[in-house]
C-alpha positions as CSV (number, residue, x, y, z in Angstrom):
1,X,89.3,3.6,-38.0
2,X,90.1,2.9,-34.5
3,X,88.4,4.9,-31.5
4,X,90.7,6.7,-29.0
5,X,89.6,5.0,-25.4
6,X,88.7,8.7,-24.2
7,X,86.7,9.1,-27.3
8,X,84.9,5.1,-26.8
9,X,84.4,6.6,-22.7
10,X,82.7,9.5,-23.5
11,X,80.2,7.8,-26.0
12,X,79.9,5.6,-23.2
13,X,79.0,8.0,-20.9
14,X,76.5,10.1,-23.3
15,X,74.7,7.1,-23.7
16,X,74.6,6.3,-20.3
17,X,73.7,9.8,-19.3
18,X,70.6,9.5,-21.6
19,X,68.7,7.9,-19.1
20,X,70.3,9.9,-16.2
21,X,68.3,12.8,-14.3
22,X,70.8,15.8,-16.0
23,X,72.0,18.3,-13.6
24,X,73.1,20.4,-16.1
25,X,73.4,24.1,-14.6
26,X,71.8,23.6,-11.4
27,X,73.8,25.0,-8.9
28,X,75.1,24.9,-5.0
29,X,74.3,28.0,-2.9
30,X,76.0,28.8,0.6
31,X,74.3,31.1,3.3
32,X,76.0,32.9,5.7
33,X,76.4,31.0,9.0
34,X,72.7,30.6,10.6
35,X,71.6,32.6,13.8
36,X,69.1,31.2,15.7
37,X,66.6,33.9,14.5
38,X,67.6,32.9,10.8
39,X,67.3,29.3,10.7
40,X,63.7,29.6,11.8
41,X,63.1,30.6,8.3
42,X,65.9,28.0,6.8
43,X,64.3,25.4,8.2
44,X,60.8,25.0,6.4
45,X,62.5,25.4,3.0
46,X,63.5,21.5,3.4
47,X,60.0,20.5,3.4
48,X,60.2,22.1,-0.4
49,X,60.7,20.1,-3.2
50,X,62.3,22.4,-5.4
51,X,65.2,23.0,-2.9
52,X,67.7,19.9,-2.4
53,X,69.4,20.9,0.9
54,X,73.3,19.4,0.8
55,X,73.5,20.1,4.5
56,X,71.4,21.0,7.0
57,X,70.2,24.4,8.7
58,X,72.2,24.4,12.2
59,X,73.0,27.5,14.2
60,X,76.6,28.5,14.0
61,X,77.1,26.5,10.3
62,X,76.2,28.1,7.1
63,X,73.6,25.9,4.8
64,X,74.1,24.9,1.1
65,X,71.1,23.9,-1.1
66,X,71.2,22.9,-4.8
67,X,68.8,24.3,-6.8
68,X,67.4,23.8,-10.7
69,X,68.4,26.9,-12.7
70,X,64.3,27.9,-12.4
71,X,64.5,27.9,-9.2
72,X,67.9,29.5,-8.6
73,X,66.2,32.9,-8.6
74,X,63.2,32.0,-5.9
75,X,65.6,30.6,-3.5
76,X,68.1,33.5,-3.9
77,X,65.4,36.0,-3.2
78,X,64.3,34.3,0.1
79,X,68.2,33.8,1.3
80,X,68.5,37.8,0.4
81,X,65.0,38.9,2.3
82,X,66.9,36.5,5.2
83,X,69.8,38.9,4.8
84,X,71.6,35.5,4.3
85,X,73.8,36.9,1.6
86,X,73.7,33.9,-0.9
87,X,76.6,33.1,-2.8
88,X,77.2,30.1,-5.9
89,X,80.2,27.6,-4.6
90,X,79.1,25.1,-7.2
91,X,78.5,26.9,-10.7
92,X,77.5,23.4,-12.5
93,X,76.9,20.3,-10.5
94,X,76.0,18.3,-13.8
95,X,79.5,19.3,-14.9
96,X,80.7,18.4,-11.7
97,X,79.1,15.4,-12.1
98,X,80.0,14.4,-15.4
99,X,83.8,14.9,-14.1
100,X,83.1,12.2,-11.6
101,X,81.9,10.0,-13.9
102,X,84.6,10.6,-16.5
103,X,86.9,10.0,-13.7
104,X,86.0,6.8,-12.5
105,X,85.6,5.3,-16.0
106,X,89.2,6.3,-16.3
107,X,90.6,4.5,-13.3
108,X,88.4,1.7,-14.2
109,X,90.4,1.5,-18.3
110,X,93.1,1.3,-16.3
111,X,93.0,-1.7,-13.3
112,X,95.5,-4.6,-13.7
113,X,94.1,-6.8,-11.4
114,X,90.6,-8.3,-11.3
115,X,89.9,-7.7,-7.7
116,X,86.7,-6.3,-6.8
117,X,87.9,-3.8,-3.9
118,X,89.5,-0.8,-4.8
119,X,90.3,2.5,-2.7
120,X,91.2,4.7,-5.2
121,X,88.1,5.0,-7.0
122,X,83.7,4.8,-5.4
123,X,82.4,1.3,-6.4
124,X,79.1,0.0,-7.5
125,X,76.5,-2.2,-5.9
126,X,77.4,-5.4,-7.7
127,X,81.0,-4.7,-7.5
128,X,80.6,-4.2,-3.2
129,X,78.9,-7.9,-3.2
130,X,81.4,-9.7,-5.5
131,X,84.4,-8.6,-2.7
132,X,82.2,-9.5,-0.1
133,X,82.1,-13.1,-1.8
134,X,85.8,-13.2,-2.3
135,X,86.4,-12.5,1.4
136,X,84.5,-15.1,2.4
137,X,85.8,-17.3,0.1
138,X,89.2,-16.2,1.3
139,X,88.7,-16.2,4.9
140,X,86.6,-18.7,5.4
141,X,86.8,-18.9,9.2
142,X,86.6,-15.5,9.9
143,X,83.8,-14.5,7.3
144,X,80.8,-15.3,6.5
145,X,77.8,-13.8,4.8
146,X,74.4,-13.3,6.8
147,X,71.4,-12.1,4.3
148,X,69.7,-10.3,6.6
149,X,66.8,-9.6,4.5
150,X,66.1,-8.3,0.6
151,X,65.3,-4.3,-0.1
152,X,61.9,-3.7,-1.8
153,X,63.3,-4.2,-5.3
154,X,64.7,-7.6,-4.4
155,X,68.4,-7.0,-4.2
156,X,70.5,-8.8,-0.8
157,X,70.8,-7.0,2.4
158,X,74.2,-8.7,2.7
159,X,75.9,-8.1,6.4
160,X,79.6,-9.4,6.8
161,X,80.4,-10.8,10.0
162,X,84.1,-11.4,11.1
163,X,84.7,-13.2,14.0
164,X,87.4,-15.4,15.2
165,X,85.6,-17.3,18.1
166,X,82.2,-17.5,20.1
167,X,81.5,-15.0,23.8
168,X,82.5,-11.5,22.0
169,X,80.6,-8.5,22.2
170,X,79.9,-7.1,18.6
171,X,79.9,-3.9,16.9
172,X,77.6,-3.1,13.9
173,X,78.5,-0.6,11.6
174,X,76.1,0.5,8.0
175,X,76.8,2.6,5.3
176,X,75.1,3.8,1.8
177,X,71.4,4.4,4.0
178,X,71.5,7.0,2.0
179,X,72.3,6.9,-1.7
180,X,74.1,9.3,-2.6
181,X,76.6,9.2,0.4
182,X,79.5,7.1,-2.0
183,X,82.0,7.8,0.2
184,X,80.4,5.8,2.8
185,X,81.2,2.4,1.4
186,X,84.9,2.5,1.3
187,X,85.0,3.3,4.8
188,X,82.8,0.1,5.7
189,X,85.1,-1.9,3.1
190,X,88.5,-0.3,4.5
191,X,87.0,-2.0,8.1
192,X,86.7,-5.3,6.3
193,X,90.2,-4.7,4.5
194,X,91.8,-4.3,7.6
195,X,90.7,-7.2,9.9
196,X,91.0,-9.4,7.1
197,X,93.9,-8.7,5.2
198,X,95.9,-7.5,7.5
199,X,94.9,-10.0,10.5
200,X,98.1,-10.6,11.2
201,X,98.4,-6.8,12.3
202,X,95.0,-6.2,13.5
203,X,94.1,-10.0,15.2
204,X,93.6,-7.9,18.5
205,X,90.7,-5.9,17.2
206,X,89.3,-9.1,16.3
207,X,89.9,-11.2,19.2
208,X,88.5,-8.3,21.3
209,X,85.0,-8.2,19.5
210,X,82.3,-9.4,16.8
211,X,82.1,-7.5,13.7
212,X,78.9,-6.9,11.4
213,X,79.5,-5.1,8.7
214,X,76.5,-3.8,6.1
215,X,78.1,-1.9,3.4
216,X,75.4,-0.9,1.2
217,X,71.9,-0.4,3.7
218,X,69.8,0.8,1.1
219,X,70.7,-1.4,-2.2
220,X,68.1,0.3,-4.6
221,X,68.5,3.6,-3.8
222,X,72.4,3.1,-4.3
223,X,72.1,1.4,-7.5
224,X,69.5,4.0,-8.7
225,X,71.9,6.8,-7.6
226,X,74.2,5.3,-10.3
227,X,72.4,4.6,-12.9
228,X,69.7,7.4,-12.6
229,X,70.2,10.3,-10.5
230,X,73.4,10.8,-8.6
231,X,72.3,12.6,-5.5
232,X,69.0,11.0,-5.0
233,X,68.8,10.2,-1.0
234,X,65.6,7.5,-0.4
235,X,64.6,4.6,-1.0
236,X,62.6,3.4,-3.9
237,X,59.5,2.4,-2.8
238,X,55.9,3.3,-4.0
239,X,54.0,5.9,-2.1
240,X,50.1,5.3,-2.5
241,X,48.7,7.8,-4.1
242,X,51.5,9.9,-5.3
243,X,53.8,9.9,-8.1
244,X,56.8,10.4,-6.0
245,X,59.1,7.4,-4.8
246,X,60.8,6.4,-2.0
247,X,60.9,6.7,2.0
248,X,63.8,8.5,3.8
249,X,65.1,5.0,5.7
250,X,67.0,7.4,8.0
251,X,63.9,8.7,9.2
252,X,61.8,5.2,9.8
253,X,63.0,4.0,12.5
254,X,60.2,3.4,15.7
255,X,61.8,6.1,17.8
256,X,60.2,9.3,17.9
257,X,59.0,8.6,14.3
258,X,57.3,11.0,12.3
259,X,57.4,14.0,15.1
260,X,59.5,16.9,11.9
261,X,55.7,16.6,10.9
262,X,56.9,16.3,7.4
263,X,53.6,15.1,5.4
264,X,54.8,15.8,1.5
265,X,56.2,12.2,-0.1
266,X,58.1,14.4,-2.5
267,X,60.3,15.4,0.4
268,X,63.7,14.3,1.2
269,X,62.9,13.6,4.7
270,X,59.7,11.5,4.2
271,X,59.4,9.1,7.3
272,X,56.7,7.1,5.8
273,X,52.8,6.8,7.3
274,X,54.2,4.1,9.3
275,X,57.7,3.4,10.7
276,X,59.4,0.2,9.5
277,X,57.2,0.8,6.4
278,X,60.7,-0.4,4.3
279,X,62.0,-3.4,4.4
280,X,65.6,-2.7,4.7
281,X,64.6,-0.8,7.6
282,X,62.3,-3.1,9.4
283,X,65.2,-6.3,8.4
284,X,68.2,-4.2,10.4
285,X,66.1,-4.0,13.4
286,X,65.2,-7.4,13.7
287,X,68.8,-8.1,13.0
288,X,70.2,-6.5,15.8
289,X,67.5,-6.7,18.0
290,X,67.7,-10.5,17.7
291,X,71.3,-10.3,17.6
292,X,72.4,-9.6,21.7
293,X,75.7,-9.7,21.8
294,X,75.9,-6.3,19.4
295,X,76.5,-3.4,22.4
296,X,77.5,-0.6,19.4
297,X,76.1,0.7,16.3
298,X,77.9,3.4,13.8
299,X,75.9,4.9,11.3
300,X,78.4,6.1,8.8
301,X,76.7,8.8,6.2
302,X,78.2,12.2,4.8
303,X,79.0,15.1,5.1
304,X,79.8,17.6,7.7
305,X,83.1,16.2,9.9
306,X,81.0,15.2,12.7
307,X,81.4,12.2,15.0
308,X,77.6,12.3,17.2
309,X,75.4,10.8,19.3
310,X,71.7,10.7,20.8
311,X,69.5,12.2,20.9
312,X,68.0,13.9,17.9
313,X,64.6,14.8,19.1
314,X,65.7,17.0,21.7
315,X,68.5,19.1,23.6
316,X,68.5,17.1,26.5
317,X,71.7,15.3,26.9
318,X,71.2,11.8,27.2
319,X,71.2,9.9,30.6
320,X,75.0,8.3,29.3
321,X,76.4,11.3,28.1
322,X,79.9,11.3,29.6
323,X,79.7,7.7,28.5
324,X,79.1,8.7,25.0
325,X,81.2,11.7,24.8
326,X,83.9,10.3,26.2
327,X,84.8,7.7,23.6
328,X,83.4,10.0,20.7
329,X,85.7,12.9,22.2
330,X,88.9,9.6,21.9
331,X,87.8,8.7,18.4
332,X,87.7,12.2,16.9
333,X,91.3,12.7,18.3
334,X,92.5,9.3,17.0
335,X,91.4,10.4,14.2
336,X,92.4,13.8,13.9
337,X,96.1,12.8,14.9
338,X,96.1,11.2,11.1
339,X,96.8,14.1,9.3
340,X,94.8,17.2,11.1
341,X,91.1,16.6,10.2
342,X,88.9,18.3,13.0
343,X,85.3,16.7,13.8
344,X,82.8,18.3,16.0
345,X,81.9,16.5,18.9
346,X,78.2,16.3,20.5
347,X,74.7,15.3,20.6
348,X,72.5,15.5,17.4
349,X,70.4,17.7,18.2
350,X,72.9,20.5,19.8
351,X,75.7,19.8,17.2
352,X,73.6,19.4,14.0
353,X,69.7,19.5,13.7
354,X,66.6,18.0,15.2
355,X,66.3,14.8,13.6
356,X,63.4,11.6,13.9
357,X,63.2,8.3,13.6
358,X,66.9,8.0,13.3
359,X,68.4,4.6,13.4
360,X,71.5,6.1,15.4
361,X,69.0,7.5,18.1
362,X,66.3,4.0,17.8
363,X,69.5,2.3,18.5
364,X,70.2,3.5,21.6
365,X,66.5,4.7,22.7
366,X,64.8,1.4,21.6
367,X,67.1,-1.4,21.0
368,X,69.0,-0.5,24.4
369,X,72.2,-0.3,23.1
370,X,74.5,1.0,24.8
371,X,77.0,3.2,22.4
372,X,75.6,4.8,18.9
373,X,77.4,6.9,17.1
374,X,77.0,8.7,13.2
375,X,80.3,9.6,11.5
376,X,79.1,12.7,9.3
377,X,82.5,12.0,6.8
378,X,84.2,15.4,5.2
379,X,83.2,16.9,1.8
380,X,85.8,18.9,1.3
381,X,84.2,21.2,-0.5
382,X,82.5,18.4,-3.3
383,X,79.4,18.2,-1.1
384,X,78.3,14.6,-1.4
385,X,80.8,14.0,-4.6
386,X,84.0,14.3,-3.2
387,X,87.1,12.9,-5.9
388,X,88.1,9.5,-5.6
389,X,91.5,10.8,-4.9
390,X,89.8,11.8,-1.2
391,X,88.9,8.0,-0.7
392,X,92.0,6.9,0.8
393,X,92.8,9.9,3.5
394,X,89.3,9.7,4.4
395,X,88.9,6.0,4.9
396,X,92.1,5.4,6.8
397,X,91.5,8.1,9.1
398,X,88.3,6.9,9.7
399,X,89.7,3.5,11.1
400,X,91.4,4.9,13.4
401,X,88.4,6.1,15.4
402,X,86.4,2.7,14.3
403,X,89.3,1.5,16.2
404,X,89.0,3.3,19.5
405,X,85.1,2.5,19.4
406,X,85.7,-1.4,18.9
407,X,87.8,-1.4,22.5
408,X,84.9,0.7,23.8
409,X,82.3,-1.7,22.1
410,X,84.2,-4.8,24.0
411,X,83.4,-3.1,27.3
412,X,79.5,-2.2,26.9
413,X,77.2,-3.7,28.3
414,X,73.6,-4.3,27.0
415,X,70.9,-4.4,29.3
């Protein structure tokens, strides 16, 4: 007897899912928005393991942490005490999950073609490099590969540089520095897509600058993140003496590193006991500290609908501020005259959180470049899963601000 294909996928999948972290009935929990006398109490609860904050705790913004069903009724019972009036907007995420899953899967069964690039559905580590390749191999004198280093696992740090001709200044853009941010990718590939395939339309945009393009910054965590635990963050490196892996790479950077004082390894935010303790880390800033023509750097992670800049480490404004906000404040309306999406403006310590050792803030702070931007992509509700179906709006809004930032890019100047 012959096996329906959903039947053949779901085996698939329970298989698969066998050696998958199960987030069966853990659940997503929403505060109220944060006052300033609330988040002081939000805050610490990153440092805990047993709490898996989706965003973080902000004034104005309400928070949402997953929690393990034997948790669930710790962290309610804090939120209450906070008078933070808790409340489920994710009942299942393993269901959720599983959806997702089931979902790609599908769309997979179904492609024609044999291309590796696809916008209508997230794409895996191996499948990322292979289009790579074939753009190169296409476009052979605008692309080329630069292996910028290897992650500690052994897989390519693989940057894609488009360029037309010598004397440009460069933008470099990253994605995936955090695992469980799928949606990042596609945007970096729609970049690629867009100067390549369609040079004929956008040749300006390459003519004006340099591109360097790293889709997948942290290659084991991304990988792991599909084939072991969806929403894990870090890297995958060993800590000495402890049983829990990986460094937060977002958080290694030589730029006020290590000042959130967070000391646990088991936390999402680990910095390390030294920065450039990863090698994906320490291999991006040689890159573009070596590389002098690169005057911008967008960090593109998820999620929040957030386009901001240094600093992190404190509410100072930085001493380029109109500078910055200027062409953020251009590239969130480019954007936003798409089809209506709204982004928050600002620096990230007044818009979003106190943050250290960022590469967005060593960029600029360290490696003197002159425009640094994150792009904090929507959730729409999905937290760091949104549907494939939301790939498309998302990453052809998002070019339009990429746009604005490359004529910006053309005019810094690095010191």
């Amino acid at each position: 007897m012959r096996l329906s294909l959903s039947i053949v996928l779901l085996l698939a999948f329970a298989c698969a899912n066998a050696t998958r972290k199960s987030y069966s009935c853990y659940k997503v929990i929403r505060t109220d928005v944060l006052s300033k006398e609330s988040i002081k109490g939000v805050a610490p609860l990153q440092h805990r393991p047993e709490f898996n904050f989706w965003s973080q705790p902000m004034v104005g913004r309400a928070v949402e942490i997953m929690v393990a069903p034997q948790h669930e009724a710790l962290l309610t019972g804090i939120l209450r005490r906070m008078k933070l009036n808790p409340t489920v907007i994710i009942e299942d995420v393993g269901r959720e999950e599983q959806m997702e899953r089931d979902y790609i899967a599908q769309i997979k069964s179904q492609r024609k073609n044999g291309r590796e690039v696809t916008f209508d559905n997230f794409m895996t580590f191996d499948e990322i490099q292979a289009y790579l390749a074939e753009l190169v191999a296409a476009y052979p004198d605008l692309a080329s590969l630069i292996q910028i280093g290897t992650s500690t696992g052994g897989r390519p740090l693989n940057v894609l540089k488009i360029s037309n001709g010598p004397g440009k200044k460069a933008l470099f853009t990253d994605a995936a520095i955090h695992a469980r941010e799928w949606i990042t990718p596609p945007v970096a590939l729609k970049i690629a897509f867009e100067l390549l395939e369609n040079y004929s339309i956008n040749q300006g945009l390459v003519d004006l600058v340099d591109w360097y393009i790293l889709p997948v910054a942290n290659p084991d965590g991304y990988v792991y993140s599909w084939e072991s635990d969806r929403y894990w963050r870090k890297t995958r490196s060993e800590n000495p003496g402890s049983s829990c892996i990986g460094t937060d790479p977002n958080r290694n950077f030589d730029f006020h590193w290590g000042e959130e004082g967070v000391t646990n390894p088991c936390g999402e935010t680990w910095p390390n006991t030294r920065p450039f303790s990863e090698p994906e880390t320490a291999a991006m800033s040689v890159f573009i500290n070596n590389t002098l023509e690169i005057t911008t750097y967008i960090a593109l992670h998820s999620y929040g609908q957030l386009l901001i800049f240094p600093y992190g480490h404190t509410t100072e404004l930085p001493p380029t501020f109109d500078v910055l906000n200027g062409h953020a404040l251009e590239a969130a309306a480019a954007l936003e005259a798409v089809s209506g999406t709204v982004y928050e403006v600002g620096t990230v310590a007044n818009v979003l959180y106190y943050s250290y050792g960022a590469c967005r803030d060593w960029a600029y702070g360290a490696a003197g470049l002159p425009l640094s931007y994150t792009f904090e992509l929507p959730g729409n509700g999905f937290g760091f899963s949104p549907p494939p179906t939301d790939i498309i709006p998302v990453v052809t809004e998002t070019w339009e601000a990429i746009k604005v930032l490359a004529v910006a890019a053309a005019g810094a100047v690095r010191p």
